[in-house]
LUMKEFI-259898 format. One record per residue (C-alpha): residue number from 1; residue in one letter; chain; x, y, z. Coordinates in pm, 1 decimal, always signed. Example, Ala and Ser with C-alpha at 12.3 -4.5 7.8 and 13.67 -1.06 7.14 Angstrom:
REM LUMKEFI-259898
+-----+--------+--------+----------+----------+----------+
: num : residu : chaine :        u :        v :        w :
+-----+--------+--------+----------+----------+----------+
:   1 :      A :      A :  +1230.0 :   -450.0 :   +780.0 :
:   2 :      S :      A :  +1367.0 :   -106.0 :   +714.0 :
+-----+--------+--------+----------+----------+----------+
REM end
This chain:
REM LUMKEFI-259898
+-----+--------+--------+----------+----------+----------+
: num : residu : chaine :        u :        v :        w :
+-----+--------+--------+----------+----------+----------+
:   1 :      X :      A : +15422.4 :  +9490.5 :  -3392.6 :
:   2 :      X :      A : +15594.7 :  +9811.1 :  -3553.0 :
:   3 :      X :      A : +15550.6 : +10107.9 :  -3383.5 :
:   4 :      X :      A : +15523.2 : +10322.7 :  -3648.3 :
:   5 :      X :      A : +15421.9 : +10358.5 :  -4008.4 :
:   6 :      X :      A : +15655.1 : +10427.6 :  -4133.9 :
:   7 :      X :      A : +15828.9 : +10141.1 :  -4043.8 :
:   8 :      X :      A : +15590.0 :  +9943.2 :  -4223.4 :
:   9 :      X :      A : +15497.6 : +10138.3 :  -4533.5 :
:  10 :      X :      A : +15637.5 : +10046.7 :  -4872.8 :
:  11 :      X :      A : +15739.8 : +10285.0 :  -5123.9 :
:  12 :      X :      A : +15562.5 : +10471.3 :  -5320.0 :
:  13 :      X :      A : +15553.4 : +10407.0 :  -5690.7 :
:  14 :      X :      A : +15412.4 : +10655.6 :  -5924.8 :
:  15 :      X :      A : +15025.4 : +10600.4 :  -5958.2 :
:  16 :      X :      A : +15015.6 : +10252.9 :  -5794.1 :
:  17 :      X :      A : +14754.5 : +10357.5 :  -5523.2 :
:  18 :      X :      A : +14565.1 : +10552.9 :  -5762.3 :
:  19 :      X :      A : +14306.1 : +10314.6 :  -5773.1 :
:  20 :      X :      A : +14386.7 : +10064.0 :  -5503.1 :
:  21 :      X :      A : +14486.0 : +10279.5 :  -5249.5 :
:  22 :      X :      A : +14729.3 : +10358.3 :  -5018.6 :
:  23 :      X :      A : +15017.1 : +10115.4 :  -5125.3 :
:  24 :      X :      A : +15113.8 :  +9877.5 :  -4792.8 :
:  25 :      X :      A : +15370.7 :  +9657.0 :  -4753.2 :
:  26 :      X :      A : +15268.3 :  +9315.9 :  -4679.7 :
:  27 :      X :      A : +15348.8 :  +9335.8 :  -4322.0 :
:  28 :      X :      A : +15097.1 :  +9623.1 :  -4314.5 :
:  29 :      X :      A : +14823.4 :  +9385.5 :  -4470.6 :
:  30 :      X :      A : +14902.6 :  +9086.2 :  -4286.6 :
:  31 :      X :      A : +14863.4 :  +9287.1 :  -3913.6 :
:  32 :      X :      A : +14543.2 :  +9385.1 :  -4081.5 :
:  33 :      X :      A : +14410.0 :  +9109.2 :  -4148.8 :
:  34 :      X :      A : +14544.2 :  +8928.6 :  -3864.1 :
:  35 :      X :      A : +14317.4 :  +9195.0 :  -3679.2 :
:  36 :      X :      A : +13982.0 :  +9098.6 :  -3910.8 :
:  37 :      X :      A : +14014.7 :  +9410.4 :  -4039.6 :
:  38 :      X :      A : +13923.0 :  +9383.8 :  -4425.0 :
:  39 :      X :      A : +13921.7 :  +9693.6 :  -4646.2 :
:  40 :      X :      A : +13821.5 :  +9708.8 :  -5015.9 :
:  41 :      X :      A : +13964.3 : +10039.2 :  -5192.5 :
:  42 :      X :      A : +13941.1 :  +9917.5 :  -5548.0 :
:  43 :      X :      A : +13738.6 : +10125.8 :  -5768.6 :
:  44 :      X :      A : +13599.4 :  +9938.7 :  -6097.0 :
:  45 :      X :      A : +13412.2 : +10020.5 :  -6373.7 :
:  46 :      X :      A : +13104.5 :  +9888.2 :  -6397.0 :
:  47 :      X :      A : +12822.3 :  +9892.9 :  -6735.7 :
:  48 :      X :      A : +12436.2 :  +9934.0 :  -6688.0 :
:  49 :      X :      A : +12340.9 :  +9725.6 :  -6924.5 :
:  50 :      X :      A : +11921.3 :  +9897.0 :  -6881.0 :
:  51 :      X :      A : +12047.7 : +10233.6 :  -6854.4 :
:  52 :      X :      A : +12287.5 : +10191.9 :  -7105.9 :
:  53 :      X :      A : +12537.4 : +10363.2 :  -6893.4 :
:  54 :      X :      A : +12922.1 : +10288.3 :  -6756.1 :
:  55 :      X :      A : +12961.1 : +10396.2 :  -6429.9 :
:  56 :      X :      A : +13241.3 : +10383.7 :  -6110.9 :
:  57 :      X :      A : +13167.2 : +10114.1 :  -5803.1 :
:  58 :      X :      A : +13299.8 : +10191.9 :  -5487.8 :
:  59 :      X :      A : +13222.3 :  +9962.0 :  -5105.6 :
:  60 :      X :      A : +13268.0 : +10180.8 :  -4784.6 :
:  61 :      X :      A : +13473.3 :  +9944.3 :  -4540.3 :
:  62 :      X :      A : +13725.5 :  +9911.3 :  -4286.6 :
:  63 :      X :      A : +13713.4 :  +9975.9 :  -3863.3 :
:  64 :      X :      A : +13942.3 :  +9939.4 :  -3600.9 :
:  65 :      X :      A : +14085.0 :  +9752.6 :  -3301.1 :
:  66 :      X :      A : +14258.2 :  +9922.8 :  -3028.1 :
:  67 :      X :      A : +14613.7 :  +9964.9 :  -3155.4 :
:  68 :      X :      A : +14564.9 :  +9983.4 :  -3568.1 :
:  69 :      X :      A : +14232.7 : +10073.4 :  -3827.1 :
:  70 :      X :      A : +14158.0 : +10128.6 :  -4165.9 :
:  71 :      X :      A : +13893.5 : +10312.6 :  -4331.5 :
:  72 :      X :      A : +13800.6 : +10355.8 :  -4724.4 :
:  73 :      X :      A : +13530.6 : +10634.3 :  -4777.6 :
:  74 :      X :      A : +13369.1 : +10777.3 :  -5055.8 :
:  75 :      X :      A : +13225.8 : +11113.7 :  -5118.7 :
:  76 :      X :      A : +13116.9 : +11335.3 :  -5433.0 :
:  77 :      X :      A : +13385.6 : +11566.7 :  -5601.5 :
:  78 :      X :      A : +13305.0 : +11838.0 :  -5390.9 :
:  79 :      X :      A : +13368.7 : +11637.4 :  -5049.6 :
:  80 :      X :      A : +12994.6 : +11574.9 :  -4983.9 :
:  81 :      X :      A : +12862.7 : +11252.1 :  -4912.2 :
:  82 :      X :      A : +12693.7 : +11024.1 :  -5132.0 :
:  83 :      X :      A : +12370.6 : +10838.5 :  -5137.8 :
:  84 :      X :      A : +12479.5 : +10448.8 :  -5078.2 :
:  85 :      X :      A : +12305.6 : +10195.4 :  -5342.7 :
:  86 :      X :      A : +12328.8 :  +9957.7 :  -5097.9 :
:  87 :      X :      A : +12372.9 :  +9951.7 :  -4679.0 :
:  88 :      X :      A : +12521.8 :  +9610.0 :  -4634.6 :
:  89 :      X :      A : +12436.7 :  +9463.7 :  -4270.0 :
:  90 :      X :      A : +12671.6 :  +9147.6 :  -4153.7 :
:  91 :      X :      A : +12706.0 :  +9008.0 :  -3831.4 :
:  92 :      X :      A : +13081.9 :  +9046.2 :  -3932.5 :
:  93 :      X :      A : +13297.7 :  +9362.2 :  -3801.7 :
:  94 :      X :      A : +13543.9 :  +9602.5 :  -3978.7 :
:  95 :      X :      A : +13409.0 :  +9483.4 :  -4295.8 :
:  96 :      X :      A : +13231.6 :  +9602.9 :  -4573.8 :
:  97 :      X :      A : +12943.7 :  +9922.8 :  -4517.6 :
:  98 :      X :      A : +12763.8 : +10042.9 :  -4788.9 :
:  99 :      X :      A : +12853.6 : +10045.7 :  -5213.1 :
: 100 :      X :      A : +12784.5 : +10302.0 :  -5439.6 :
: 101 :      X :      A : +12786.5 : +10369.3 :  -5772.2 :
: 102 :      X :      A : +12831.7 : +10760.8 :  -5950.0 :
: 103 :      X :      A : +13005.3 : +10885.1 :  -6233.7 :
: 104 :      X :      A : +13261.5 : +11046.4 :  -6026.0 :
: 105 :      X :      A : +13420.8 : +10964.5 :  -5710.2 :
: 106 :      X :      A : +13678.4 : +11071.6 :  -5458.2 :
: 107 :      X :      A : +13801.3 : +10812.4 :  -5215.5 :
: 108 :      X :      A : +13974.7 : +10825.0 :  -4911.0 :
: 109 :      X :      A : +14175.7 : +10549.2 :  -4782.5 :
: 110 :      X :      A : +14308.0 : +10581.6 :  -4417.4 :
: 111 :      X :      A : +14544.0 : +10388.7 :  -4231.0 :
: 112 :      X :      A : +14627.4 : +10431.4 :  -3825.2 :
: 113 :      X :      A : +14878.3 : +10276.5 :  -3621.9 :
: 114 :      X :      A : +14862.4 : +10378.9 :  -3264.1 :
: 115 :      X :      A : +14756.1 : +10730.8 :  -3304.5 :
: 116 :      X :      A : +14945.7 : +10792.6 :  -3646.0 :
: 117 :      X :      A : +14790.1 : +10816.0 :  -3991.4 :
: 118 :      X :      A : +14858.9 : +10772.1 :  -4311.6 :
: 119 :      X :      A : +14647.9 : +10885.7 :  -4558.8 :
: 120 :      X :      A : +14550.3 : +10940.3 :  -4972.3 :
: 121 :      X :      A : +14254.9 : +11121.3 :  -5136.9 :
: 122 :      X :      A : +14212.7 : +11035.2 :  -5464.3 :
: 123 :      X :      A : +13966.4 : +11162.2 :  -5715.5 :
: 124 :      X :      A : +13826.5 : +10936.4 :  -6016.7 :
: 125 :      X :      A : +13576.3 : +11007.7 :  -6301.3 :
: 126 :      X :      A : +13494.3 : +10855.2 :  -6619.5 :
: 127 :      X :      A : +13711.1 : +10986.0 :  -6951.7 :
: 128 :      X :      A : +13545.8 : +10899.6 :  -7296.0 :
: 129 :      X :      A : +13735.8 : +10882.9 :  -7585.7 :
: 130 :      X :      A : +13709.0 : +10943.6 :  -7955.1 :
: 131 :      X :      A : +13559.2 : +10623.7 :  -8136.7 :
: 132 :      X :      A : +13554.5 : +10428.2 :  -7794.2 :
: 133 :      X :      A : +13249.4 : +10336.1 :  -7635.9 :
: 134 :      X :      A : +13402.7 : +10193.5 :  -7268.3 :
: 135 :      X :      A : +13529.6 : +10503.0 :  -7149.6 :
: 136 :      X :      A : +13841.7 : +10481.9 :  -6899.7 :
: 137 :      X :      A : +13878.0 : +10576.4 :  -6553.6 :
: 138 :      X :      A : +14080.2 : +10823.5 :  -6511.9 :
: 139 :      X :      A : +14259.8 : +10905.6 :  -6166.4 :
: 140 :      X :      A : +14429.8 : +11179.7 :  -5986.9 :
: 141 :      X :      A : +14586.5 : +11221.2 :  -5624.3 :
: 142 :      X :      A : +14494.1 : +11523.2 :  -5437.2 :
: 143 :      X :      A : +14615.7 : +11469.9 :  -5113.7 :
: 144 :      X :      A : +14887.2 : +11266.8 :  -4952.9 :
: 145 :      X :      A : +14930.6 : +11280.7 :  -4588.7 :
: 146 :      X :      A : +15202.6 : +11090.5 :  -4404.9 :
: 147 :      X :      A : +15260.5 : +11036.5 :  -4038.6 :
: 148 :      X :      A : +14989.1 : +11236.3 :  -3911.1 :
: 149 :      X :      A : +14944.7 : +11235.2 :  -3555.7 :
: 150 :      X :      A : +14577.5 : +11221.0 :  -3384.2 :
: 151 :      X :      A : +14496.1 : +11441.5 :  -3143.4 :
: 152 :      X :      A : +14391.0 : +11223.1 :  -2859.5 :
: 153 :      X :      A : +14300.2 : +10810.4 :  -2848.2 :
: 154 :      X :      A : +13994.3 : +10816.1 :  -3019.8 :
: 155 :      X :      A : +13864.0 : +10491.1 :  -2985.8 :
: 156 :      X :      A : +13900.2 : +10518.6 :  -2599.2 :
: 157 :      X :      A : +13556.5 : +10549.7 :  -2458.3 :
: 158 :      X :      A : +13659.8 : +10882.6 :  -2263.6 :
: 159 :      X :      A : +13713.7 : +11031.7 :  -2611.0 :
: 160 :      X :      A : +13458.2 : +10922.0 :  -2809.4 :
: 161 :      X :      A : +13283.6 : +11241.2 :  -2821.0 :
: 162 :      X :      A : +13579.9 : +11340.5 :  -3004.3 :
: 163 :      X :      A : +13498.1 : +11105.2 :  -3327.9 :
: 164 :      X :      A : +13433.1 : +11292.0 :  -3645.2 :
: 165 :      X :      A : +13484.9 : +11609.1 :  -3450.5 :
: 166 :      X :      A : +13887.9 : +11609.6 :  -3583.9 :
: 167 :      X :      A : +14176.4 : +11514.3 :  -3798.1 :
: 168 :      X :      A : +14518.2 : +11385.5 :  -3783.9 :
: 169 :      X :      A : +14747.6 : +11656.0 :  -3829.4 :
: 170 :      X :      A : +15027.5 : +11646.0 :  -4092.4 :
: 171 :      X :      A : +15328.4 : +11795.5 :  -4175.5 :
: 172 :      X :      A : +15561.0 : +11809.8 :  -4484.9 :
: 173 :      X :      A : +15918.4 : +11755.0 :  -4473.9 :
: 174 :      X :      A : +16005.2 : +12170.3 :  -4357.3 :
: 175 :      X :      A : +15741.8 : +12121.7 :  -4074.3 :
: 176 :      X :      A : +15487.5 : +12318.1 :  -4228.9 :
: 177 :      X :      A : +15128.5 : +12173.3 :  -4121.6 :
: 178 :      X :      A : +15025.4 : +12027.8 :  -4423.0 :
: 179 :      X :      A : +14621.5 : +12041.5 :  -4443.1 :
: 180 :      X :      A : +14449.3 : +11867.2 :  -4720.7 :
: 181 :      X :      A : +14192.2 : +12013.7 :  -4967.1 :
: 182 :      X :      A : +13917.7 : +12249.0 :  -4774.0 :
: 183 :      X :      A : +13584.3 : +12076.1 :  -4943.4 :
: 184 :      X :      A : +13723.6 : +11713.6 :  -4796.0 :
: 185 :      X :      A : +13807.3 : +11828.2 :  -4418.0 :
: 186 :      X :      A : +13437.8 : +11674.5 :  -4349.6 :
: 187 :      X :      A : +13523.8 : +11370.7 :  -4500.1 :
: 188 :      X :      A : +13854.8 : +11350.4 :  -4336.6 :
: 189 :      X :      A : +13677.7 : +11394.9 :  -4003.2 :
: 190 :      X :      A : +13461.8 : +11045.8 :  -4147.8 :
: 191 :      X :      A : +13720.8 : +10841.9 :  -4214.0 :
: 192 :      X :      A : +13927.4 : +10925.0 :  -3888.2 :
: 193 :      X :      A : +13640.4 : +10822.6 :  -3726.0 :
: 194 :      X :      A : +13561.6 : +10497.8 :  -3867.6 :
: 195 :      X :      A : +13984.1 : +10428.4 :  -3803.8 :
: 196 :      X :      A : +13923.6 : +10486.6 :  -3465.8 :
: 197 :      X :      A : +13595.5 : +10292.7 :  -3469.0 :
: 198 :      X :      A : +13638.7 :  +9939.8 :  -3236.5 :
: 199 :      X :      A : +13379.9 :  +9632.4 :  -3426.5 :
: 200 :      X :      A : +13234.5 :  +9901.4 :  -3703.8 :
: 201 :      X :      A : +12953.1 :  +9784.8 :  -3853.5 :
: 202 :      X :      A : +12826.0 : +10098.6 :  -4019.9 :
: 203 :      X :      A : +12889.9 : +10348.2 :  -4278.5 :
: 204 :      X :      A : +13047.5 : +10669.1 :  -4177.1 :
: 205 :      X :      A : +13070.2 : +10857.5 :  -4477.5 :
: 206 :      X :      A : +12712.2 : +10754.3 :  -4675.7 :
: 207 :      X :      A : +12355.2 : +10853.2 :  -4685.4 :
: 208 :      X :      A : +12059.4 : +10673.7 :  -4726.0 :
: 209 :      X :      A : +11933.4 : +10746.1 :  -5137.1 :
: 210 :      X :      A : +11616.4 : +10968.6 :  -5195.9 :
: 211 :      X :      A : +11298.8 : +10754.9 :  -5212.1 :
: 212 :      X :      A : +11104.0 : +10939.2 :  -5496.6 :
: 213 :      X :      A : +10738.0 : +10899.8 :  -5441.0 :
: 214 :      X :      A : +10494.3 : +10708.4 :  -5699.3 :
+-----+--------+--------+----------+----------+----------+
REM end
């Protein structure tokens, strides 16, 4: 087991995470999964056919075990959470939570080792072009954390209280704390927690859609 990430992250190449995520090497994926830990970051585009709409599909997922957890949340554009089309319930752990569907999306995709963190926030919304009628996602990072350290063992009963209550901190390469966007320090606090979250079986980040009245 590597003790750190970055001893186990591969490189970076130019938008390769933007819409699968953080980009792991395979000994990343393979402690992962060796773990039953099972993350979907894709985002697709998906067509209403009734609605005669296009729009972005995202699935909540991801937990934790003691020494390593992964979390992939979603929220609106301006860091607040999202109604979930669908809570999915499994006897299954550090699965899939909830999917939803918008127009727009920002995901973050979280990955601890021990008490460090690496992290992306990505935003993605629809782009239509002139005399095309599937419009394209289009993708941009916002935030790129590396080697952030928690500030305490989370997923340790005696710190529990601590979930969604903070964030791994992160630095750039002067030492400078290096703190992502302001509207998604909420959702940061989410997806720490659902990294830090032994057997997960819920969503962190979703909320349950309005029921309109008839």
């Amino acid at each position: 087991m590597p003790h750190s990430i970055g001893e186990m992250r591969a490189p970076v190449t130019g938008s390769r995470f933007l819409l699968h995520g953080l980009s792991l090497s395979g000994a990343v994926l393979k402690a992962l999964r060796n773990r039953g830990i099972h993350c979907q970051p894709g985002v697709s585009l998906e067509h209403q056919h009734r609605a005669g709409r296009y729009v972005l599909r995202g699935v909540e997922s991801g937990g934790a075990v003691s020494d390593m957890g992964r979390a992939c949340i979603f929220v609106s554009l301006e860091g607040m959470p999202l109604p979930w089309l669908q809570k999915i319930d499994s006897f299954a752990v550090n699965g899939r939570h909830a999917i939803f569907l918008a127009e727009n999306l920002v995901r973050i995709d979280m990955l601890r080792v021990g008490r460090t963190c690496d992290v992306v926030i990505t935003a993605h919304t629809l782009s239509h072009s002139s005399g095309q009628q599937r419009p394209e996602i289009q993708s941009t990072v916002l935030f790129r954390g590396r080697d952030g350290v928690l500030p305490a063992e989370l997923w340790r009963p005696e710190h529990r209280a601590m979930r969604g209550e903070v964030v791994p901190v992160f630095y750039n390469r002067a030492g400078e704390v290096n703190d992502p966007p302001e509207a998604f320090q909420n959702a940061m606090k989410r997806a720490s927690a659902c990294v830090c979250c032994i057997g997960c079986r819920h969503s962190h980040a979703g909320i349950p859609p309005v029921q309109v009245a008839k």
